[in-house]
Jmol script that loads the backbone (N, CA, C; Angstrom):
load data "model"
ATOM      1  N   UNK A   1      -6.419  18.399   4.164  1.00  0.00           N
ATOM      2  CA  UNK A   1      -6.245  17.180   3.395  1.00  0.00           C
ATOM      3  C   UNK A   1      -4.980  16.448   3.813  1.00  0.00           C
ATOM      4  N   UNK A   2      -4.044  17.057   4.077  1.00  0.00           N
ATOM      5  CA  UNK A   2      -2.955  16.455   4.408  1.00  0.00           C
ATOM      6  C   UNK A   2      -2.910  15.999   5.924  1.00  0.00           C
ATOM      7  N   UNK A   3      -3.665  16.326   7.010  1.00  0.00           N
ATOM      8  CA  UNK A   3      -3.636  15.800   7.925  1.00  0.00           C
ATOM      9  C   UNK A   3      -4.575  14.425   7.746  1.00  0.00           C
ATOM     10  N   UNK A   4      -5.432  14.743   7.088  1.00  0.00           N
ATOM     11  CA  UNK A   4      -6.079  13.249   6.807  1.00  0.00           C
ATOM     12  C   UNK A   4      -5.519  12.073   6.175  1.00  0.00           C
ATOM     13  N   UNK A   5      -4.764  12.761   5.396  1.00  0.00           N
ATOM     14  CA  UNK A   5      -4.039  11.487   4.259  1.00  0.00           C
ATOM     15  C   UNK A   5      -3.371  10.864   5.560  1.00  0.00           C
ATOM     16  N   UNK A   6      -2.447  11.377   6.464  1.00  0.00           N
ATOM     17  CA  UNK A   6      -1.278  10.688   7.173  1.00  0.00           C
ATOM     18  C   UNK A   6      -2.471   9.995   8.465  1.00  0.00           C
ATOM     19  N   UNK A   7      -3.269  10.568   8.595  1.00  0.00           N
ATOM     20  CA  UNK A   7      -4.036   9.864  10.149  1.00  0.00           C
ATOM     21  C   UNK A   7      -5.091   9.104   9.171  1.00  0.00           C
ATOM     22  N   UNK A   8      -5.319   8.704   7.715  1.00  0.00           N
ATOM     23  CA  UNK A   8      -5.966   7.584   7.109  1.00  0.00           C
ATOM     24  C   UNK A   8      -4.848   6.721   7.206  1.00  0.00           C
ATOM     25  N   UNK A   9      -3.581   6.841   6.710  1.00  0.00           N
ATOM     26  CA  UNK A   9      -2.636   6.147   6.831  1.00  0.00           C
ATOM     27  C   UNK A   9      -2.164   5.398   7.593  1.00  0.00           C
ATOM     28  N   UNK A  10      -1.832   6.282   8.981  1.00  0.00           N
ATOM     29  CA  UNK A  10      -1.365   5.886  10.357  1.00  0.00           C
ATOM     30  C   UNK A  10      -2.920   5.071  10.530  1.00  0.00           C
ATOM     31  N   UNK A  11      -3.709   4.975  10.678  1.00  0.00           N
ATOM     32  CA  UNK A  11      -4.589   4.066  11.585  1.00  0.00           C
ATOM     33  C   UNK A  11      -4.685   2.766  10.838  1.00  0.00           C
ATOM     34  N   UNK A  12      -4.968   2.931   9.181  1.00  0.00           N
ATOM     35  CA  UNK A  12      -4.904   1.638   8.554  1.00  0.00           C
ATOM     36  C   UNK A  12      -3.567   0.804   8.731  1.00  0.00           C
ATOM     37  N   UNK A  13      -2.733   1.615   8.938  1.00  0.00           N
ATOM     38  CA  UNK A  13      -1.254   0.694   9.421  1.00  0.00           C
ATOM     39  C   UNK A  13      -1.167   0.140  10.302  1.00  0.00           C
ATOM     40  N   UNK A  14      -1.843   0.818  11.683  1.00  0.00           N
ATOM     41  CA  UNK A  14      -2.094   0.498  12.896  1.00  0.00           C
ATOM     42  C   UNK A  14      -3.119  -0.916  13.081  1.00  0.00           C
ATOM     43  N   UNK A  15      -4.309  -0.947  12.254  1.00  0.00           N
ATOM     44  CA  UNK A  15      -5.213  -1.579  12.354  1.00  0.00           C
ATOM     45  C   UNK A  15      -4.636  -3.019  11.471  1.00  0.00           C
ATOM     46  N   UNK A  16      -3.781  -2.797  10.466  1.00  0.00           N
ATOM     47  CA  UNK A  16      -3.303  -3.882   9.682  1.00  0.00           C
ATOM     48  C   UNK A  16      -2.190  -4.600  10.507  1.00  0.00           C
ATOM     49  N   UNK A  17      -1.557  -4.351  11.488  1.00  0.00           N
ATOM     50  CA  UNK A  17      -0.771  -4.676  12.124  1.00  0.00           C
ATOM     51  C   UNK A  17      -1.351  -5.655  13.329  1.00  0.00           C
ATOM     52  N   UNK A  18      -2.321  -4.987  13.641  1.00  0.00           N
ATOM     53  CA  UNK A  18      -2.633  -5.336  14.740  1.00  0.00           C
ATOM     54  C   UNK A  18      -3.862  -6.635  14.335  1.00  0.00           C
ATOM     55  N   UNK A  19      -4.569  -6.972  13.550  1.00  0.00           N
ATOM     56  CA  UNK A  19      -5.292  -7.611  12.439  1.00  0.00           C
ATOM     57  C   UNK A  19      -4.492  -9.314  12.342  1.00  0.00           C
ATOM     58  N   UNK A  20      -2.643  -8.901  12.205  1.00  0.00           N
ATOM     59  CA  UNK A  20      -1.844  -9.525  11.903  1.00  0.00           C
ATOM     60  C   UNK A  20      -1.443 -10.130  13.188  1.00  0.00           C
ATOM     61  N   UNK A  21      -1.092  -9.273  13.633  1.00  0.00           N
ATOM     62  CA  UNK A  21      -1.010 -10.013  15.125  1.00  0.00           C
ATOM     63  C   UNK A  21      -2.360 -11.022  16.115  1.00  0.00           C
ATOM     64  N   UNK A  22      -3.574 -10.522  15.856  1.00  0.00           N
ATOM     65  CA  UNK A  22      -4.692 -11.455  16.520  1.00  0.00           C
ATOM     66  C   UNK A  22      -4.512 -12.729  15.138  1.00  0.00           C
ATOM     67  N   UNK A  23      -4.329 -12.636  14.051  1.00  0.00           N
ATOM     68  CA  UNK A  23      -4.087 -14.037  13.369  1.00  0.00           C
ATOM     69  C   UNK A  23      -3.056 -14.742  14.169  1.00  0.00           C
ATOM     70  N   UNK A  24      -2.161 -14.224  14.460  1.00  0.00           N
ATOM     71  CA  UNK A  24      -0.531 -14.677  15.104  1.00  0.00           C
ATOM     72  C   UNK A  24      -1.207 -15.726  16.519  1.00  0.00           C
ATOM     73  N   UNK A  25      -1.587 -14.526  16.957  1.00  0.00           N
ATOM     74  CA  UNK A  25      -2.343 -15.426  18.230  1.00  0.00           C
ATOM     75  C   UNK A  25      -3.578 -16.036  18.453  1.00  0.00           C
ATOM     76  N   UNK A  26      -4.035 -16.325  17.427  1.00  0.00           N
ATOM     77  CA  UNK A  26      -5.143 -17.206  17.158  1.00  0.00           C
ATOM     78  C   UNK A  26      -4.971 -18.259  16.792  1.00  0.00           C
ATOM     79  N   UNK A  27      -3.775 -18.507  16.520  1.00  0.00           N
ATOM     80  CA  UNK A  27      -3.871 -19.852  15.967  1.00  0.00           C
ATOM     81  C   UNK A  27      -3.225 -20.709  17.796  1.00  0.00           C
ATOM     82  N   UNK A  28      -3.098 -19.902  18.298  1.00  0.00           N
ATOM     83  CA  UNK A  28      -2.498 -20.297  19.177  1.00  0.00           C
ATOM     84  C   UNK A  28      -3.555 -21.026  20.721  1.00  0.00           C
ATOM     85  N   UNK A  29      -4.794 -21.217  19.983  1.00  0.00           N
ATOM     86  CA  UNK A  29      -5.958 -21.181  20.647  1.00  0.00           C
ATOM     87  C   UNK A  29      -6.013 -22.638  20.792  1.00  0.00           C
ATOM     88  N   UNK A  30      -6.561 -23.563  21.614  1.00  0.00           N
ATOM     89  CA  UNK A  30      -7.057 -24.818  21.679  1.00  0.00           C
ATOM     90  C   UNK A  30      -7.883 -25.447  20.900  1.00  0.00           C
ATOM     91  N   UNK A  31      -8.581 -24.555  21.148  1.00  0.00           N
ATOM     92  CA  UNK A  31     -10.452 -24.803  20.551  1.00  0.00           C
ATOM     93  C   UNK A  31      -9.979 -25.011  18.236  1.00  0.00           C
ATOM     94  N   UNK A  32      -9.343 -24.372  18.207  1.00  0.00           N
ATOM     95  CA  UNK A  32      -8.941 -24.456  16.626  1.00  0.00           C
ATOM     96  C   UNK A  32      -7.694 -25.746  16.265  1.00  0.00           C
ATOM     97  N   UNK A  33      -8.113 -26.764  15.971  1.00  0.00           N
ATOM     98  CA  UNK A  33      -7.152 -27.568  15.489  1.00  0.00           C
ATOM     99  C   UNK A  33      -6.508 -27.155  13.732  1.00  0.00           C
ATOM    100  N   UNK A  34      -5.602 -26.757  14.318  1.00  0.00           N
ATOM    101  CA  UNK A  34      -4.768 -26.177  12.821  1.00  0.00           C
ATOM    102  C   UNK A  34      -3.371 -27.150  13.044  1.00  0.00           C
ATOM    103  N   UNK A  35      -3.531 -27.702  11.515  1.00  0.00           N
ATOM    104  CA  UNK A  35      -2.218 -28.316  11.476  1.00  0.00           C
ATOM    105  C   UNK A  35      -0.597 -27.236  11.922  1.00  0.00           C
ATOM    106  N   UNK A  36      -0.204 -27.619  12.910  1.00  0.00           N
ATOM    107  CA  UNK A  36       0.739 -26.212  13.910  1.00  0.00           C
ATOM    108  C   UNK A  36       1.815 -25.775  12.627  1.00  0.00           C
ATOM    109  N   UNK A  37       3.166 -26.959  12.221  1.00  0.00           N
ATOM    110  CA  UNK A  37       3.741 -25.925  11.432  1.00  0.00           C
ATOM    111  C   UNK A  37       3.587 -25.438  10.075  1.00  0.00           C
ATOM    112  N   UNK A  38       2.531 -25.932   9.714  1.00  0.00           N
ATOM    113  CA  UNK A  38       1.717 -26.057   7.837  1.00  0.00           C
ATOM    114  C   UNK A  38       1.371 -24.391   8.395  1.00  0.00           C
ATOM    115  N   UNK A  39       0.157 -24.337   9.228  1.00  0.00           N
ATOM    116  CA  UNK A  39      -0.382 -22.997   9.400  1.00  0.00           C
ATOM    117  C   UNK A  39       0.326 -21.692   9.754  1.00  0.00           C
ATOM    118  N   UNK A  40       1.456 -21.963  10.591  1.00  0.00           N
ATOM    119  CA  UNK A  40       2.608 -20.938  11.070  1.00  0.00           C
ATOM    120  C   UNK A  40       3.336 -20.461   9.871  1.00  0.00           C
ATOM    121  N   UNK A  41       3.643 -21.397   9.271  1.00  0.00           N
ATOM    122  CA  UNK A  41       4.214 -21.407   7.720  1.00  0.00           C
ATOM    123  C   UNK A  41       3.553 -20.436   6.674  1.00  0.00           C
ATOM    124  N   UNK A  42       2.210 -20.953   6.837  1.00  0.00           N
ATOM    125  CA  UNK A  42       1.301 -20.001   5.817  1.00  0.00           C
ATOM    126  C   UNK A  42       0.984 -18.865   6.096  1.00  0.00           C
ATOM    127  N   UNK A  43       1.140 -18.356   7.392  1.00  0.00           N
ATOM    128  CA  UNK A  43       0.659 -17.327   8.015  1.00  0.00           C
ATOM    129  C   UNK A  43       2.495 -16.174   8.286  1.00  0.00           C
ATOM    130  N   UNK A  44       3.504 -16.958   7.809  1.00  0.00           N
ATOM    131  CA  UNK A  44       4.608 -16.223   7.945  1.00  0.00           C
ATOM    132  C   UNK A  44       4.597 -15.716   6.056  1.00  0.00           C
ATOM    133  N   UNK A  45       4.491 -16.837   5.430  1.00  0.00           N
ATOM    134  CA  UNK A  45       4.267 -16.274   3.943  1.00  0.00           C
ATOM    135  C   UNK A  45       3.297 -15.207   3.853  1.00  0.00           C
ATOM    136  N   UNK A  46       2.488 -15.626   4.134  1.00  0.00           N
ATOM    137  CA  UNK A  46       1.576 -14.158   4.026  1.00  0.00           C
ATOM    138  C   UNK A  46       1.766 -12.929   4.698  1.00  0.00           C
ATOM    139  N   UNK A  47       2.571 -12.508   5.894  1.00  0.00           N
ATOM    140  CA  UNK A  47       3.047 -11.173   6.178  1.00  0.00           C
ATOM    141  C   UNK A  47       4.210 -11.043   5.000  1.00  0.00           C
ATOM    142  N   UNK A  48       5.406 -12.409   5.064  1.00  0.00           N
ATOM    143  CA  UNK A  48       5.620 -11.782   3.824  1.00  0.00           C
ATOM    144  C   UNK A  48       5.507 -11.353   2.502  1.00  0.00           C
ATOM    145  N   UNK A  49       4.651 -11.693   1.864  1.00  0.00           N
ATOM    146  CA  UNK A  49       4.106 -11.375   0.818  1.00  0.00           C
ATOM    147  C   UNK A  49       3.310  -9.664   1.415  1.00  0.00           C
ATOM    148  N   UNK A  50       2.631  -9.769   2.449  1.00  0.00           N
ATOM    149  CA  UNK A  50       2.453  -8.602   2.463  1.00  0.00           C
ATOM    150  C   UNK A  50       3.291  -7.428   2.658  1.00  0.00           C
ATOM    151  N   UNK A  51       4.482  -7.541   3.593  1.00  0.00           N
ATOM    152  CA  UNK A  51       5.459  -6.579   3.235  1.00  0.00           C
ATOM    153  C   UNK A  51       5.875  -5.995   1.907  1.00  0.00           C
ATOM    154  N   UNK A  52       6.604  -7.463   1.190  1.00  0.00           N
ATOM    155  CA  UNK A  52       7.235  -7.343   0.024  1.00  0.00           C
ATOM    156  C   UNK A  52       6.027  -6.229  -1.023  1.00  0.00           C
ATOM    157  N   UNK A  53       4.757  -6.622  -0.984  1.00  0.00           N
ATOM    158  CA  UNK A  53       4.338  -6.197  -1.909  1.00  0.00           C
ATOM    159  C   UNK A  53       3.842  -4.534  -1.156  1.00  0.00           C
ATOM    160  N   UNK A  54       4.162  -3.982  -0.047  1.00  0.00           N
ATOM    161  CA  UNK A  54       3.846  -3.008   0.048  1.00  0.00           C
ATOM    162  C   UNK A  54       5.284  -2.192   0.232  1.00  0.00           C
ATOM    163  N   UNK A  55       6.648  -2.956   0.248  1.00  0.00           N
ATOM    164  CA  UNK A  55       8.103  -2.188  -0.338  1.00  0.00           C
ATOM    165  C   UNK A  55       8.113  -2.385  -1.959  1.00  0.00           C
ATOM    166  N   UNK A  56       7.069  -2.934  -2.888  1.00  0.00           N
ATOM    167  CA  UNK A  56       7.477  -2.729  -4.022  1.00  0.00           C
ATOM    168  C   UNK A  56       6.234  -1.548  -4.620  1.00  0.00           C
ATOM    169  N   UNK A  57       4.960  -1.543  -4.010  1.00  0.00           N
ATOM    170  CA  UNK A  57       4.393  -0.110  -3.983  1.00  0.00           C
ATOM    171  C   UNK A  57       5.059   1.225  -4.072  1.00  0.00           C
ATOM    172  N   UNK A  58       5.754   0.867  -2.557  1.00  0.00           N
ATOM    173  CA  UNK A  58       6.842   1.940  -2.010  1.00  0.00           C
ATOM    174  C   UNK A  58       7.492   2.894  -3.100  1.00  0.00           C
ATOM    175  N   UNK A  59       8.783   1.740  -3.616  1.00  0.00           N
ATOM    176  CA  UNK A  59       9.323   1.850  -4.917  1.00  0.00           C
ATOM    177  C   UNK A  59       8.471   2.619  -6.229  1.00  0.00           C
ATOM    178  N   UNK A  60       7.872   1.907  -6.446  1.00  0.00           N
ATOM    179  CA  UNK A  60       7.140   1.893  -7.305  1.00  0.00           C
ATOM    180  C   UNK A  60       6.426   3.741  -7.508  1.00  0.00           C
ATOM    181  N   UNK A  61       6.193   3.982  -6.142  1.00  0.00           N
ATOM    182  CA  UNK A  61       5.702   5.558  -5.964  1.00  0.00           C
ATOM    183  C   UNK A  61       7.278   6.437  -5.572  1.00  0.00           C
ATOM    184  N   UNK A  62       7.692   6.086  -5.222  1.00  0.00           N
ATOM    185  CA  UNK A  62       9.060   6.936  -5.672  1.00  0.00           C
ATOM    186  C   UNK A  62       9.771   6.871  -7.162  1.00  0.00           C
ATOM    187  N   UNK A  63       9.810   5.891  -7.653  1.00  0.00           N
ATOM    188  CA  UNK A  63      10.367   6.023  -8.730  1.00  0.00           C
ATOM    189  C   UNK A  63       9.114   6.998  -9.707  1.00  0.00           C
ATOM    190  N   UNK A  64       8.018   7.003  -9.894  1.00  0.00           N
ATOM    191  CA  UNK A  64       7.148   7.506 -10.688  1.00  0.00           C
ATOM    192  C   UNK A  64       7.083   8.692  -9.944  1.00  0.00           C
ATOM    193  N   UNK A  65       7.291   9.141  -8.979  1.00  0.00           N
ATOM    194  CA  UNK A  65       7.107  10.531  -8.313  1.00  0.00           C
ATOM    195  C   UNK A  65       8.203  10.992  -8.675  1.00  0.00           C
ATOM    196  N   UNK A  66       9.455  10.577  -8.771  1.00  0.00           N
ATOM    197  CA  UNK A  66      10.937  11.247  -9.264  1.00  0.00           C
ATOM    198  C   UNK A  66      10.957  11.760 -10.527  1.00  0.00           C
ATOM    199  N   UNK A  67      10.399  10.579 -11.465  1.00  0.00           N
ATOM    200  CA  UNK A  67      10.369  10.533 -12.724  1.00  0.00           C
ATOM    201  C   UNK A  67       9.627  11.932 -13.525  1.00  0.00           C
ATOM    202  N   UNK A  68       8.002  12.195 -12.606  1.00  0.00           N
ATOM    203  CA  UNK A  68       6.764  12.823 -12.850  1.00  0.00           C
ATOM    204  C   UNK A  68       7.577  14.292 -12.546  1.00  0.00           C
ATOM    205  N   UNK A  69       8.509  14.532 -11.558  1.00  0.00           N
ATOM    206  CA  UNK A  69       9.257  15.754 -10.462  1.00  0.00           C
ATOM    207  C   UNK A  69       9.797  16.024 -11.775  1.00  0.00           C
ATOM    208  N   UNK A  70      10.526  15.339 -13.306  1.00  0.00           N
ATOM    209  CA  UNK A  70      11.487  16.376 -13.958  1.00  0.00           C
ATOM    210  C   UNK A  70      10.664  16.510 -14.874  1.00  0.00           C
ATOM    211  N   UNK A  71       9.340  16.177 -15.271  1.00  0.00           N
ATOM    212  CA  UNK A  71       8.359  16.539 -15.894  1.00  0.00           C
ATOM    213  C   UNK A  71       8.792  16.501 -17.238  1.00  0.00           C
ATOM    214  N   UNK A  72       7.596  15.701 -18.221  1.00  0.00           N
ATOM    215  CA  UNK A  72       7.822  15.604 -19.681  1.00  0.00           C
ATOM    216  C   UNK A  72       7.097  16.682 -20.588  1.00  0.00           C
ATOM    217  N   UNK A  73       7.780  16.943 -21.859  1.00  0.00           N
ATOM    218  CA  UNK A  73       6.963  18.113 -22.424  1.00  0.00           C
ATOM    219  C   UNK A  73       5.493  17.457 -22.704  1.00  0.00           C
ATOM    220  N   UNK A  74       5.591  15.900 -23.460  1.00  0.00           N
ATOM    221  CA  UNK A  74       4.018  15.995 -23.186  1.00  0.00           C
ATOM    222  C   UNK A  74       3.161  16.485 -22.459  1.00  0.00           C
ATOM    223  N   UNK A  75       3.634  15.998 -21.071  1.00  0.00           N
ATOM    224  CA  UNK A  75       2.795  16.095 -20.102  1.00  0.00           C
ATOM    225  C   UNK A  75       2.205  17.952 -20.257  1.00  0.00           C
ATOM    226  N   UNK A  76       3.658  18.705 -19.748  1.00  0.00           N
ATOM    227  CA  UNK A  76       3.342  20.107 -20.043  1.00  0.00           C
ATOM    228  C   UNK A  76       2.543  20.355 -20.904  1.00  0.00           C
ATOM    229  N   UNK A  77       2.630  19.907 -22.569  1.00  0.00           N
ATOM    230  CA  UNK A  77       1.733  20.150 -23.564  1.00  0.00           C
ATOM    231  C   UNK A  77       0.304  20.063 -22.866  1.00  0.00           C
ATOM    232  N   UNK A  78      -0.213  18.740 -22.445  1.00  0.00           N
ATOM    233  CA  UNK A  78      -1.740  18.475 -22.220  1.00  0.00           C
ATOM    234  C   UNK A  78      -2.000  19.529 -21.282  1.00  0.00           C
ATOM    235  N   UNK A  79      -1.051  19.588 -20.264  1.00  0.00           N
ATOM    236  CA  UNK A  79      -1.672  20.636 -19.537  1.00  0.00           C
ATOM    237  C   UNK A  79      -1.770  22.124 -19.851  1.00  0.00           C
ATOM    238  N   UNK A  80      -0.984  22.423 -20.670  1.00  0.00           N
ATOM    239  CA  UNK A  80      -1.121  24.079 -21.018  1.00  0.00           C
ATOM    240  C   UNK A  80      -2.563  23.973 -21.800  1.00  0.00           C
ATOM    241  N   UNK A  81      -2.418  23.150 -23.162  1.00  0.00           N
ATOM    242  CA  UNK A  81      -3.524  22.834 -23.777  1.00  0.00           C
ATOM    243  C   UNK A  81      -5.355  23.141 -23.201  1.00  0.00           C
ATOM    244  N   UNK A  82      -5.467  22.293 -22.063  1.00  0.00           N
ATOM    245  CA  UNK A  82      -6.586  21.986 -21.469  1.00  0.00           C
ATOM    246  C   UNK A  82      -6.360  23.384 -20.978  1.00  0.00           C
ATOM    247  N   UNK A  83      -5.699  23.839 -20.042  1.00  0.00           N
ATOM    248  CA  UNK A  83      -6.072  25.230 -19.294  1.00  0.00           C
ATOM    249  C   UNK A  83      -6.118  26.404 -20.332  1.00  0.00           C
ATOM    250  N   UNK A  84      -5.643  26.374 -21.602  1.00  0.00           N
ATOM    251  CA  UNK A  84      -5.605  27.454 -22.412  1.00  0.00           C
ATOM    252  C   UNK A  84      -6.797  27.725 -23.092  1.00  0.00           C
ATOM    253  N   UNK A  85      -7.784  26.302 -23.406  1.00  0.00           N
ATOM    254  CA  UNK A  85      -8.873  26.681 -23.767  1.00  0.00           C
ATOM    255  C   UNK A  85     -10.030  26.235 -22.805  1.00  0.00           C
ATOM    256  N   UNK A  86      -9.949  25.733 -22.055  1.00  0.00           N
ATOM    257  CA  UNK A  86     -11.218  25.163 -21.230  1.00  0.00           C
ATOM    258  C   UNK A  86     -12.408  24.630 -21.862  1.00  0.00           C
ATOM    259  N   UNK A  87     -12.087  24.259 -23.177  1.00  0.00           N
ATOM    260  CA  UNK A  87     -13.476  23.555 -23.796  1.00  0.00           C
ATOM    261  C   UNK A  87     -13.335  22.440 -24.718  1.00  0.00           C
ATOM    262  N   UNK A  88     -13.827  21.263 -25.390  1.00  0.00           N
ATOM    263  CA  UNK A  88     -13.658  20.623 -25.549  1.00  0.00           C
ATOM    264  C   UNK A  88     -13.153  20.465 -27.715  1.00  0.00           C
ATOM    265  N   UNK A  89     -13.585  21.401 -27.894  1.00  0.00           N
ATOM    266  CA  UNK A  89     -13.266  21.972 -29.682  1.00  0.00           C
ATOM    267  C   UNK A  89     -11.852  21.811 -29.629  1.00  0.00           C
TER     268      UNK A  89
END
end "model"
wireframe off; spacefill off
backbone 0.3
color backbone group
């Protein structure tokens, strides 16, 4: 499982990158009349927006993975609970 998680990872990164880049150079085509700096513009907002929102994911799973790491007694409760009886009474 863990070799899959990182080589699902690594290729969708790979493939999103590269996705990003044939937009980059597509606009750069003849045959497509795109208004030049309106579209360059929109197409720089949108990697950034896509960064930003995949460093606030980032965050977002570290801070809740840190948080989850010193573990709450609730949490403990549900889980002793459920494994102590295995049924739904």
């Amino acid at each position: 499982r863990y070799i899959f998680n990182w080589a699902h990872w690594g290729i969708g990164s790979v493939t999103e990158i590269m996705a990003v880049a044939a937009m980059f150079l597509g606009m750069l085509q003849s045959s497509l009349p795109l208004p030049q700096p309106w579209a360059t513009h929109v197409l720089i907002g949108y990697v950034t927006w896509l960064a930003s929102l995949r460093f606030l994911l980032l965050m977002h799973k570290h801070l809740y993975i840190k948080k989850s790491a010193l573990g709450s007694d609730d949490t403990q409760a549900i889980l002793s609970d459920q494994s102590e009886h295995g049924r739904w009474v």
